[in-house]
N, C-alpha and C positions, 0 to 999 in steps of 0.2 A: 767413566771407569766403573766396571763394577767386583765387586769384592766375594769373593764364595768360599768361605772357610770349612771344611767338616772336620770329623773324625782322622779323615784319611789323609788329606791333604791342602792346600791352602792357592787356590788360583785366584792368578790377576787377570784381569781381559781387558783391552778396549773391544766395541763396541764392531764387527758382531761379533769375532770370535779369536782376536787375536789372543795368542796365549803368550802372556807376559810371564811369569816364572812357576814352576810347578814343586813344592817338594812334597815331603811325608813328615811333616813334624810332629806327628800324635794328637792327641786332644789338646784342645785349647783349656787352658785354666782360669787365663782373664784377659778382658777386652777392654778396649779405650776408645772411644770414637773422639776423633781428633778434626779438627775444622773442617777437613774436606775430605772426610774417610774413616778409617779405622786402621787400630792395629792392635795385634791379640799375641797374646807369651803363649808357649806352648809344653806338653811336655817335658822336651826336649832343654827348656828353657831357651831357646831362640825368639825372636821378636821380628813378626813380618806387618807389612804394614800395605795397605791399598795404595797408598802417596808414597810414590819414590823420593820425592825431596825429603823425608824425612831422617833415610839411609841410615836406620837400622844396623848395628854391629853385625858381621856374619861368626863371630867368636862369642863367649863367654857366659856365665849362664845367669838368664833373671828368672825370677818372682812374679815377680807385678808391675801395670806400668800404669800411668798418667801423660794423657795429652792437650793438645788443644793446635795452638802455632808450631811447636815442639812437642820433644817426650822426652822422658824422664821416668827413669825405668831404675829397682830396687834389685841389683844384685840377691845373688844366694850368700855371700859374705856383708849383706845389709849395708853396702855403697850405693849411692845414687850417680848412676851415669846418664847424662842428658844428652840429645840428638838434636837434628835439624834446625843448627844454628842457636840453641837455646846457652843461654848463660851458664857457665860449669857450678855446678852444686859445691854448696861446702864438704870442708874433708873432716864424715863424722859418720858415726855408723847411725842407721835410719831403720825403722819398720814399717813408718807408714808415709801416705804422700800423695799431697793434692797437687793440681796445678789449675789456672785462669788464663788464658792470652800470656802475657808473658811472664806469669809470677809463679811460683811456685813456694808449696812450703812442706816441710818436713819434722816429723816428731824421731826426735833421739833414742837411745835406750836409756838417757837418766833423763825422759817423759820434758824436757823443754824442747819448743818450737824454732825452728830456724827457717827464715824466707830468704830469698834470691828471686833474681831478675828485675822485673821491671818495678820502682819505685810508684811510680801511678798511686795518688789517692793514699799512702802511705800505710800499702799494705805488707812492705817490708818490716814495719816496727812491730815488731811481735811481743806481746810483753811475757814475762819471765813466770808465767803461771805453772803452778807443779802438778806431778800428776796429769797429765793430759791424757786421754784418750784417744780421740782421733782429733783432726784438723778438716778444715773446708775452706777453701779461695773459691772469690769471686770475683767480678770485675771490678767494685769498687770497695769490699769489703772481706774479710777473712774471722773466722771462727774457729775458737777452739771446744771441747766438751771435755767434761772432769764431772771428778762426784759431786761438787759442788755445784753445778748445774751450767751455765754457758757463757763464754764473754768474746766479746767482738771488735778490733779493730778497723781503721780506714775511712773511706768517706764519710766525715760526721753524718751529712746532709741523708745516709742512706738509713732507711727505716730499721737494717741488719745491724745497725750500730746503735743507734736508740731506741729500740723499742726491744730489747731483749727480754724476756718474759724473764720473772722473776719465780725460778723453779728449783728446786734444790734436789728433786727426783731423779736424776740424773739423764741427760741426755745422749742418747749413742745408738744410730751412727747419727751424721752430720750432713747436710747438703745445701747448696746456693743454687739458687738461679736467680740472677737477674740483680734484682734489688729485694729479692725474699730467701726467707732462710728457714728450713727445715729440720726438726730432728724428732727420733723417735724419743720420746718419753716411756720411762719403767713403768708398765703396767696402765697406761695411758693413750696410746696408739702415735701418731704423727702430729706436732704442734710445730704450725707455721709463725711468722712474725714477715715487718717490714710492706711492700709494696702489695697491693692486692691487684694487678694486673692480669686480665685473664683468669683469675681465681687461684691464682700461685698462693694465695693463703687459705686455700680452703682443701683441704689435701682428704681423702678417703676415710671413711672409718673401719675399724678392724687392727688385725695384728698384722706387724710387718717386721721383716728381719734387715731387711738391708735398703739402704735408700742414694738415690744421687740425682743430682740438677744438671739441666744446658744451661742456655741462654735464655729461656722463657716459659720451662716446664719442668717438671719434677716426674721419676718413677722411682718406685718401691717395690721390694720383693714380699708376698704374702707369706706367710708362717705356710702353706699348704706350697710351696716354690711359683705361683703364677705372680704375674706382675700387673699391675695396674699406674696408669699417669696423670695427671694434672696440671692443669697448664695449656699455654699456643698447642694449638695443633696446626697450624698451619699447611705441613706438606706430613701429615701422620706420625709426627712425633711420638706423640702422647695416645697412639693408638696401637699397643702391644702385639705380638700376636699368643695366640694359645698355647700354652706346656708350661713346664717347670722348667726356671734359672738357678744357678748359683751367683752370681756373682751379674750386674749392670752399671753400666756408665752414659750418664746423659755428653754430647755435645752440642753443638751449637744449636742446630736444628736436629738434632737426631739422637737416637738412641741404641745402644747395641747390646747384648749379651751374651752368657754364656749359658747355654742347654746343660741340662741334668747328664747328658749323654756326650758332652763336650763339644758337639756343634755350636756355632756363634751365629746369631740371628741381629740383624741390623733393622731399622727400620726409620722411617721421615726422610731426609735429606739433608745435605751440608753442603754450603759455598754451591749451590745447583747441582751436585752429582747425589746421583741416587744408590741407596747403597741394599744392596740384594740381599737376600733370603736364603738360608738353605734347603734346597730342595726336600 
């Protein structure tokens, strides 16, 4: 299946040209690349997705979303509504929101964290840290960032949980892949921790604004909007193509974002489907 988002409109195909659904929902504001595809809010605040099993509301209006097995998606009244079989979120107003295979976690407006779904590795117990700033789940581990610098729950055994660099500069944004964990550092550029698989701890030098993890790699947004990755490459993950982004999301194999000009640009693969370009 392949996925073609622009400015104008949002098609689905299989393979060579059947046209699966067509509309106009405006520019896209932010992307998700979810196990085996993508899905992007738009405008309009509507939520389309390349995977049909995911089944997207055709009502109501989001923000932002996060995927993987499901999605989980931030209303414009700061609710988290979840899709494609995932676990229903607690009833609390949210602004931000990670998700890993079946866990999810979510920062409040009085800044504590709250997890759901899947127990695994004990990345539901979130502890009662204040002031948070963003969150990050991962498969076996989950993180939060604050001014006080970063702390991690979950699999003991994962280097995300014991080797947390001891830094008080502040950390923000946040990202996992794998068994390694990233955050931009104030004035510092990108400091990794945990597994050094494929060089998932060795991340770029320079300034970055925004950053996020798959399953085996990492990309970051440059202070100039291009994007740079690190990590598997195995089916081009981790090999961007050229322009300015707002906003990126790693999955499993893959990576997608959002163009300066609101085109969403996908790139590597997931679960075998390749996921296309905008012209």
């Amino acid at each position: 299946m392949l996925l073609l988002l622009t400015s104008g409109c949002l098609l689905l195909a299989e393979p060579p040209d059947q046209v699966q659904r067509l509309l106009d929902p405006g520019e896209a504001v932010h992307v998700a690349a979810t196990a085996d595809g993508a899905c992007a809010v738009f405008e309009n605040g509507i939520i389309q997705c390349s995977n049909e099993n995911l089944e997207p509301p055709t009502d109501g209006h989001f923000v932002t979303i996060d995927a993987d097995v499901g999605l989980c998606a931030l209303t414009e009244d700061n609710e988290v509504a979840c899709f494609g079989g995932f676990a229903d979120p607690p009833d609390d107003q949210f602004y931000k929101l990670s998700m890993a295979g079946e866990t999810a976690c979510a920062i409040a407006y009085d800044s504590h964290v709250t997890c759901w779904g899947d127990s695994d590795h004990d990345r539901l117990e979130a502890p009662g840290y204040p002031n948070i700033d963003t969150v990050a789940v991962g498969a076996r581990a989950a993180c939060v960032a604050r001014e006080a610098g970063v702390d991690c729950w979950g699999d003991e055994s994962s280097g995300i949980v014991s080797d947390i660099p001891d830094e008080d500069d502040g950390f923000y944004p946040l990202a996992i892949a794998g068994d390694t964990a990233c955050a931009i550092v104030s004035g510092d550029g990108i400091q990794c921790w945990g597994d050094d698989t494929d060089g998932l701890d060795d991340p770029p030098g320079g300034d970055f604004t925004s950053l996020t993890g798959g399953s085996g790699h990492f990309c970051a947004i440059t202070d100039t909007g291009s994007v740079e990755c690190w990590g598997s490459d195995s089916v081009g993950q981790s090999t961007p193509p050229t322009g300015s982004f707002t906003q990126i999301d790693g999955g499993r194999d893959a990576t997608c974002g959002v163009r300066d000009n609101g085109f969403v640009a996908c790139w590597g693969g997931a679960a075998g489907v390749d996921l296309g370009v905008e012209p």
